[in-house]
mmCIF file of the C-alpha atoms, coordinates in Angstrom:
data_MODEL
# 
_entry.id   MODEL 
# 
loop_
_atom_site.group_PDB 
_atom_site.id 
_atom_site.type_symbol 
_atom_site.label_atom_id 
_atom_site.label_alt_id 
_atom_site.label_comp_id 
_atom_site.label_asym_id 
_atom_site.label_entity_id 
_atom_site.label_seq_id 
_atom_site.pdbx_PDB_ins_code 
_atom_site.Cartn_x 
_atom_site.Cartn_y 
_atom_site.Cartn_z 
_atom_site.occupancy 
_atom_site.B_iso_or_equiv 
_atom_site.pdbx_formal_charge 
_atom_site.auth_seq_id 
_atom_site.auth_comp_id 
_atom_site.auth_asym_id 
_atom_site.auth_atom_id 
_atom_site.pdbx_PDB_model_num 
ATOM 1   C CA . UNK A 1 1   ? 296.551 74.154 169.435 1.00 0.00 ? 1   UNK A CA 1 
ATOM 2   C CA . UNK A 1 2   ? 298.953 75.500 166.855 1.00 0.00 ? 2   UNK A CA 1 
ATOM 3   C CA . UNK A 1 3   ? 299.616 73.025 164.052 1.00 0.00 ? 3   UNK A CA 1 
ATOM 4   C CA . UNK A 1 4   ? 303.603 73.749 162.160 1.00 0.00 ? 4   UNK A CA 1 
ATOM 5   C CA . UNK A 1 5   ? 303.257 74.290 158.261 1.00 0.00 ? 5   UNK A CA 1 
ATOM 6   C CA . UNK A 1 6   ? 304.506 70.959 157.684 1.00 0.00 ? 6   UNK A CA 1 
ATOM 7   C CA . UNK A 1 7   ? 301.608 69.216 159.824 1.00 0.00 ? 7   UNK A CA 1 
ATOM 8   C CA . UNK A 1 8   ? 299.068 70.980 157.841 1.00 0.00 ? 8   UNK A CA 1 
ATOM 9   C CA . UNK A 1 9   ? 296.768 69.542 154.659 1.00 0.00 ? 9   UNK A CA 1 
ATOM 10  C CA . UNK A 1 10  ? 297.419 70.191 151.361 1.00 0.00 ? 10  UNK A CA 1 
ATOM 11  C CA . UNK A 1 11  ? 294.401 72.260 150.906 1.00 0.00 ? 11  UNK A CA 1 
ATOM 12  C CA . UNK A 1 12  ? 295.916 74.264 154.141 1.00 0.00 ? 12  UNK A CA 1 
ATOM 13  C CA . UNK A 1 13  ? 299.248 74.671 152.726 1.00 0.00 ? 13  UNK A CA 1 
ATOM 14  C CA . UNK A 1 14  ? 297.736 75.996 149.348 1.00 0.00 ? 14  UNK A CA 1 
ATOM 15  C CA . UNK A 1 15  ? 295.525 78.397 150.934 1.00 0.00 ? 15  UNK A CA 1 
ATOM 16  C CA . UNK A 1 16  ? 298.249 79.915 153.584 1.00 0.00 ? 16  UNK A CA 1 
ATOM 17  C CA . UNK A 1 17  ? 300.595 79.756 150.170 1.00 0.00 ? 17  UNK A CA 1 
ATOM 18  C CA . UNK A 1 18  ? 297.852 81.866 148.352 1.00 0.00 ? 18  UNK A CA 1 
ATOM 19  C CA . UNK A 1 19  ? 297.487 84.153 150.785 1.00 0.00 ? 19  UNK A CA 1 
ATOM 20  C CA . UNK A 1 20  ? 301.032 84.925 152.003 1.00 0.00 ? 20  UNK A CA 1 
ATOM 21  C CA . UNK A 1 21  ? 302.477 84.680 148.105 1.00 0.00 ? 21  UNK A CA 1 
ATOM 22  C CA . UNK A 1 22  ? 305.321 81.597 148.360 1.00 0.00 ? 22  UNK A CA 1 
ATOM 23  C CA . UNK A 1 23  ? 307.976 82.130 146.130 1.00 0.00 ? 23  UNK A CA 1 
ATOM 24  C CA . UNK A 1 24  ? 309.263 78.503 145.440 1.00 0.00 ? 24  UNK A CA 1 
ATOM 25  C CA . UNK A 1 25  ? 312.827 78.718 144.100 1.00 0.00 ? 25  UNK A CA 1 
ATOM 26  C CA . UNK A 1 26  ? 313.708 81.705 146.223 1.00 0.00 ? 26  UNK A CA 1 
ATOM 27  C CA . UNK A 1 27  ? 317.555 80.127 146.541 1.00 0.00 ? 27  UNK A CA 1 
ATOM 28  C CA . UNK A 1 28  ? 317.472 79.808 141.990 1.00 0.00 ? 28  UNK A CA 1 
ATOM 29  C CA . UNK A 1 29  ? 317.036 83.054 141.949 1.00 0.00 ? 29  UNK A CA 1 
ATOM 30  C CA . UNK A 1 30  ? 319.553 84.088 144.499 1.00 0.00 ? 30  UNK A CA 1 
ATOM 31  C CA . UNK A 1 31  ? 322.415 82.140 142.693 1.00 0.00 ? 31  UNK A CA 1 
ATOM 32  C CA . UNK A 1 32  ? 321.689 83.768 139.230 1.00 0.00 ? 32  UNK A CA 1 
ATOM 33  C CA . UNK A 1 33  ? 322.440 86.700 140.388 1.00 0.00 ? 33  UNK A CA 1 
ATOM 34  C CA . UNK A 1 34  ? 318.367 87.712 140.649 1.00 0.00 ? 34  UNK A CA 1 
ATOM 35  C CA . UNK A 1 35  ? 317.004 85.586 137.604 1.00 0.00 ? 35  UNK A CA 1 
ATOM 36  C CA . UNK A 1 36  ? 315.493 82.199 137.324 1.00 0.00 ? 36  UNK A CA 1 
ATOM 37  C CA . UNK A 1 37  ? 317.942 80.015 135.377 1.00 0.00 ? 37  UNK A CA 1 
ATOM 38  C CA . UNK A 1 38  ? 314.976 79.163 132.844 1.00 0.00 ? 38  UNK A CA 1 
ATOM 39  C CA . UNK A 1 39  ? 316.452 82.792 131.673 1.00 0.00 ? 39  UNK A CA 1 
ATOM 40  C CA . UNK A 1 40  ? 320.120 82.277 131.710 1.00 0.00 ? 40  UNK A CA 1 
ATOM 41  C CA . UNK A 1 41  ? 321.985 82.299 128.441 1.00 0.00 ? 41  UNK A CA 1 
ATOM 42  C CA . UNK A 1 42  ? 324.931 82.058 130.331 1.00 0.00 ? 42  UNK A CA 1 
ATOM 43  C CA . UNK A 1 43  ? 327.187 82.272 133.514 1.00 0.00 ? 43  UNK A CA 1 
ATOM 44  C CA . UNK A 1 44  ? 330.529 82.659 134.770 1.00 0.00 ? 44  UNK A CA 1 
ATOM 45  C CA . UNK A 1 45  ? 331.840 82.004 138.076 1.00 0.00 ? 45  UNK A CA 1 
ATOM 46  C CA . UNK A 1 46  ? 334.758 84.541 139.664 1.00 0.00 ? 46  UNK A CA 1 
ATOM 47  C CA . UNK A 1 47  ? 337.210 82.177 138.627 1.00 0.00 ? 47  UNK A CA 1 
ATOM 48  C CA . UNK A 1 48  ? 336.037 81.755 135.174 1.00 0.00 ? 48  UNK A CA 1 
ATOM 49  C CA . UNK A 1 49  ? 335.640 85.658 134.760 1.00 0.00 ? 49  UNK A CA 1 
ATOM 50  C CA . UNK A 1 50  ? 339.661 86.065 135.263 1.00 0.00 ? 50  UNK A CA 1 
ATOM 51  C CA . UNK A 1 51  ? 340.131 83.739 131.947 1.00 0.00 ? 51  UNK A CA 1 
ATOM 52  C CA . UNK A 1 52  ? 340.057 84.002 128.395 1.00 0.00 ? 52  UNK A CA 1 
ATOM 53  C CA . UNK A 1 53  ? 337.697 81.010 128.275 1.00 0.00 ? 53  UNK A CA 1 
ATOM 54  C CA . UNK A 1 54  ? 335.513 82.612 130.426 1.00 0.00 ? 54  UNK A CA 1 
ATOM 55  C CA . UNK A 1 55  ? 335.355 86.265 128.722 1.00 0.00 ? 55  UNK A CA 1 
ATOM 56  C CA . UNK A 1 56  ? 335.044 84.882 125.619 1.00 0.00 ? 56  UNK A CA 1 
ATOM 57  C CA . UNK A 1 57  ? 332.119 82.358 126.445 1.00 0.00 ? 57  UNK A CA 1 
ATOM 58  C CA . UNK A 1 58  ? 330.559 85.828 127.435 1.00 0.00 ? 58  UNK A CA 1 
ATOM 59  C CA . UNK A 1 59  ? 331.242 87.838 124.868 1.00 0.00 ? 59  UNK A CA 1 
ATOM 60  C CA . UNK A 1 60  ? 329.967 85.158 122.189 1.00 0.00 ? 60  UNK A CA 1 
ATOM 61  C CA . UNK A 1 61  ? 326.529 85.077 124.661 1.00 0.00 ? 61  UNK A CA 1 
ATOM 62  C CA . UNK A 1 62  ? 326.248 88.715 124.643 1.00 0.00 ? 62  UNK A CA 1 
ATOM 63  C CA . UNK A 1 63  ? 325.918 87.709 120.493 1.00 0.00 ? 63  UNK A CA 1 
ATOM 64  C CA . UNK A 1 64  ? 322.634 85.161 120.894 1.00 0.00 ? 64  UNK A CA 1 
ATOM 65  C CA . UNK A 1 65  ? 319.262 87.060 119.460 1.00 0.00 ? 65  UNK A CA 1 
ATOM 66  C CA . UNK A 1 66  ? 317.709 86.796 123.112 1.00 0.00 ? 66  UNK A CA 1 
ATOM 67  C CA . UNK A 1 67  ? 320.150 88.170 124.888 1.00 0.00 ? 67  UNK A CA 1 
ATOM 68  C CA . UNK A 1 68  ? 318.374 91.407 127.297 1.00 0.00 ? 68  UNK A CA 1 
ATOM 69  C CA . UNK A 1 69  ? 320.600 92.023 130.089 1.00 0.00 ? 69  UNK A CA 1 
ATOM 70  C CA . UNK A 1 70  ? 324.049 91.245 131.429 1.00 0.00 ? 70  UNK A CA 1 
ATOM 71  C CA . UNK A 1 71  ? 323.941 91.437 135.109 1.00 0.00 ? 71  UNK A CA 1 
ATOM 72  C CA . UNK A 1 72  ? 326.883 91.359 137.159 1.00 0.00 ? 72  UNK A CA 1 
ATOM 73  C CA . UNK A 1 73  ? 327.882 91.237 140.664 1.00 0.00 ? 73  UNK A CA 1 
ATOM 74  C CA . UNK A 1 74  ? 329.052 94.698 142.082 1.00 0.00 ? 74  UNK A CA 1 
ATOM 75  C CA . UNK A 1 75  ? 332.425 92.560 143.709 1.00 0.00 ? 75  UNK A CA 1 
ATOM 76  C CA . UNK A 1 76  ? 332.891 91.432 140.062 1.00 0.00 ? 76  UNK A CA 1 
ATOM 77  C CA . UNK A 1 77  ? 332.619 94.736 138.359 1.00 0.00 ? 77  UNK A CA 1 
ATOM 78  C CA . UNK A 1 78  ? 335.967 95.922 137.232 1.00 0.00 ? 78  UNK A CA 1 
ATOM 79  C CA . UNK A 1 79  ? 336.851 92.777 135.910 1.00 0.00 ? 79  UNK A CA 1 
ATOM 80  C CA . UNK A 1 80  ? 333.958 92.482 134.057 1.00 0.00 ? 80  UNK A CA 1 
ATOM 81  C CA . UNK A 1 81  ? 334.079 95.999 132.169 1.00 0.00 ? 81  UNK A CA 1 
ATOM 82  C CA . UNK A 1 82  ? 334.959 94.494 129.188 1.00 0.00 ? 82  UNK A CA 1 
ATOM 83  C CA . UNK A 1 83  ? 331.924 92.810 128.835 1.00 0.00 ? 83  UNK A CA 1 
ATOM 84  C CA . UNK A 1 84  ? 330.254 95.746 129.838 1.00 0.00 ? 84  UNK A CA 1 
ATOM 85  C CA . UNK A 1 85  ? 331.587 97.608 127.165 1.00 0.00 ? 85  UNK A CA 1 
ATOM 86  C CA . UNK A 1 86  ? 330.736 94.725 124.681 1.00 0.00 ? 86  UNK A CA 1 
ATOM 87  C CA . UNK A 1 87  ? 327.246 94.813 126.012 1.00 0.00 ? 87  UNK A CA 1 
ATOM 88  C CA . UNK A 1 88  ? 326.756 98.970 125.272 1.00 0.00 ? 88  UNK A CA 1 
ATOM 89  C CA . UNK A 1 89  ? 328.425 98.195 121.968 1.00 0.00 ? 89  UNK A CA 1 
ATOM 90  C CA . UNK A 1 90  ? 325.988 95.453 120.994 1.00 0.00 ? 90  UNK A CA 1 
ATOM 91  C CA . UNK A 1 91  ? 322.728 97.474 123.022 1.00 0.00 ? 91  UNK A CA 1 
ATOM 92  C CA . UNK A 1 92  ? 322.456 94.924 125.225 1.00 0.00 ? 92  UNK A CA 1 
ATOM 93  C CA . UNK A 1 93  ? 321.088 96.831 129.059 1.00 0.00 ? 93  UNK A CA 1 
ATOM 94  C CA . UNK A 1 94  ? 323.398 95.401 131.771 1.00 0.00 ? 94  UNK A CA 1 
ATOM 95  C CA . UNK A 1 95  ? 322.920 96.056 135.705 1.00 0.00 ? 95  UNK A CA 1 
ATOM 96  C CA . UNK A 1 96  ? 325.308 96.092 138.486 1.00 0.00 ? 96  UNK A CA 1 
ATOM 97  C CA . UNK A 1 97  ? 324.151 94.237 141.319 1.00 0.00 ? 97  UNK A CA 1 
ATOM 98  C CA . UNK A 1 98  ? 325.042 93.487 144.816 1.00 0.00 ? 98  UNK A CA 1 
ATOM 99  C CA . UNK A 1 99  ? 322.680 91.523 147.518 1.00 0.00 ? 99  UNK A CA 1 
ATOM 100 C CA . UNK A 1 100 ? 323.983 90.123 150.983 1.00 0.00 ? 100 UNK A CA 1 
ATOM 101 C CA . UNK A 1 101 ? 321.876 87.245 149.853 1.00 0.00 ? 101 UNK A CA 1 
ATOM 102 C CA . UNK A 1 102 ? 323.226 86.345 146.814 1.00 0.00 ? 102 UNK A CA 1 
ATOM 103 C CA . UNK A 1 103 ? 324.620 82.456 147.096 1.00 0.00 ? 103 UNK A CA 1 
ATOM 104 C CA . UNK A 1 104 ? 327.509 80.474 145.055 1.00 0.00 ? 104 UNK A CA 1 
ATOM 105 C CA . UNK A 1 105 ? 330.082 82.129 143.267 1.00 0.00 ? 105 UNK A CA 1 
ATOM 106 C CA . UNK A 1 106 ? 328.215 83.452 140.113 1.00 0.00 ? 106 UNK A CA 1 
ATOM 107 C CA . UNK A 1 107 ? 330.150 86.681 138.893 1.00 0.00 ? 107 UNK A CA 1 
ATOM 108 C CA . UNK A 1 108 ? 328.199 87.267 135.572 1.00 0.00 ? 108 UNK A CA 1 
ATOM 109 C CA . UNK A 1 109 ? 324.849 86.311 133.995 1.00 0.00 ? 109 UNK A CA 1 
ATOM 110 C CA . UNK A 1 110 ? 323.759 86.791 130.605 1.00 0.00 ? 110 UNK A CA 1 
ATOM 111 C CA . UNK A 1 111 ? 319.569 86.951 130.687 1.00 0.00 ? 111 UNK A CA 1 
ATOM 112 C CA . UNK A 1 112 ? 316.917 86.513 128.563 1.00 0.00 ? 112 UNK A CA 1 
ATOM 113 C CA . UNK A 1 113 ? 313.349 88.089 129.075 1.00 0.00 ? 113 UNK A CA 1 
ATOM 114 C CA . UNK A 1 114 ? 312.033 84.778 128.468 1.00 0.00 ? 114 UNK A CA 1 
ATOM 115 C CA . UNK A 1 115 ? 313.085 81.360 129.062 1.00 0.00 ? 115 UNK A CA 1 
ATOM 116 C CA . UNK A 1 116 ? 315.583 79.569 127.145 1.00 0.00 ? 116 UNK A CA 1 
ATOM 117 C CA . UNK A 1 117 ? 316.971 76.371 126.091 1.00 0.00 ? 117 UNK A CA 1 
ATOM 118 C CA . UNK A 1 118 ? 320.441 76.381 127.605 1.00 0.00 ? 118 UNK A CA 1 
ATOM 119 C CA . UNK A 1 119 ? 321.122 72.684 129.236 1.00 0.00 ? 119 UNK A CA 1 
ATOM 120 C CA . UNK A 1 120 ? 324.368 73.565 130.822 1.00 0.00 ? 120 UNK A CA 1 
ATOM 121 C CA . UNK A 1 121 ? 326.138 77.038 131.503 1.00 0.00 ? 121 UNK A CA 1 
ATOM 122 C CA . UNK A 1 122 ? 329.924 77.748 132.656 1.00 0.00 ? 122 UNK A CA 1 
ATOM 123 C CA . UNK A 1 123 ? 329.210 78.252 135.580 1.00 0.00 ? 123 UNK A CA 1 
ATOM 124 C CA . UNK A 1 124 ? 327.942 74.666 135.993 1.00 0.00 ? 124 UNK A CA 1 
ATOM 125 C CA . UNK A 1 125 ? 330.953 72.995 135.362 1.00 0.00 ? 125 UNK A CA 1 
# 
């Protein structure tokens, strides 16, 4: 007899897990635009990305010392350029991205290679 996942022990579900590779916050990553948000310095929906507000919460994030990479989604790209121009100036990498996957309306992420201490982005609100 064939048990489901969720019928199985603990001990089961940690060896299938260890053995298959489970990647827990699959649908994180998909709304930040690829990134956990443990990484995000900041976000900006569509909506927010046609405002000043929202360009210039960017551009001061592309300014924070951890600041890597500003990714942003291909449908988003032209009006982003400014920020992509602000991120060559300052030599921070950015990468155009585009996934069918991708969920919620995230237009623009600013990453860190680490994790950091941001309790509530833009995009958030």
């Amino acid at each position: 007899m064939v048990r489901k996942f969720s019928d199985k022990s603990e001990l089961e579900k940690t060896l299938i897990a260890g053995i298959n590779g489970v990647e827990l916050q699959r649908d994180e990553k998909r709304r930040y635009l690829g990134h956990f948000r443990e990484r995000v310095i900041q976000a900006v929906t569509f909506d927010q990305l046609r405002t000043a507000k929202g360009l210039n919460a960017m551009k001061q994030a592309l300014k924070h010392h951890k600041a890597a990479e500003l990714v942003v989604r291909n449908k988003a790209r032209t009006q982003a350029m400014p920020l992509i121009v602000e991120a060559q100036r300052l030599g921070v990498d950015f990468t155009v991205v585009s996934n069918p996957q991708f969920i919620g309306d995230v237009a623009v992420a600013l990453v860190a290679r680490e994790a950091v201490d941001v309790p509530r982005l833009m995009s958030e609100e």
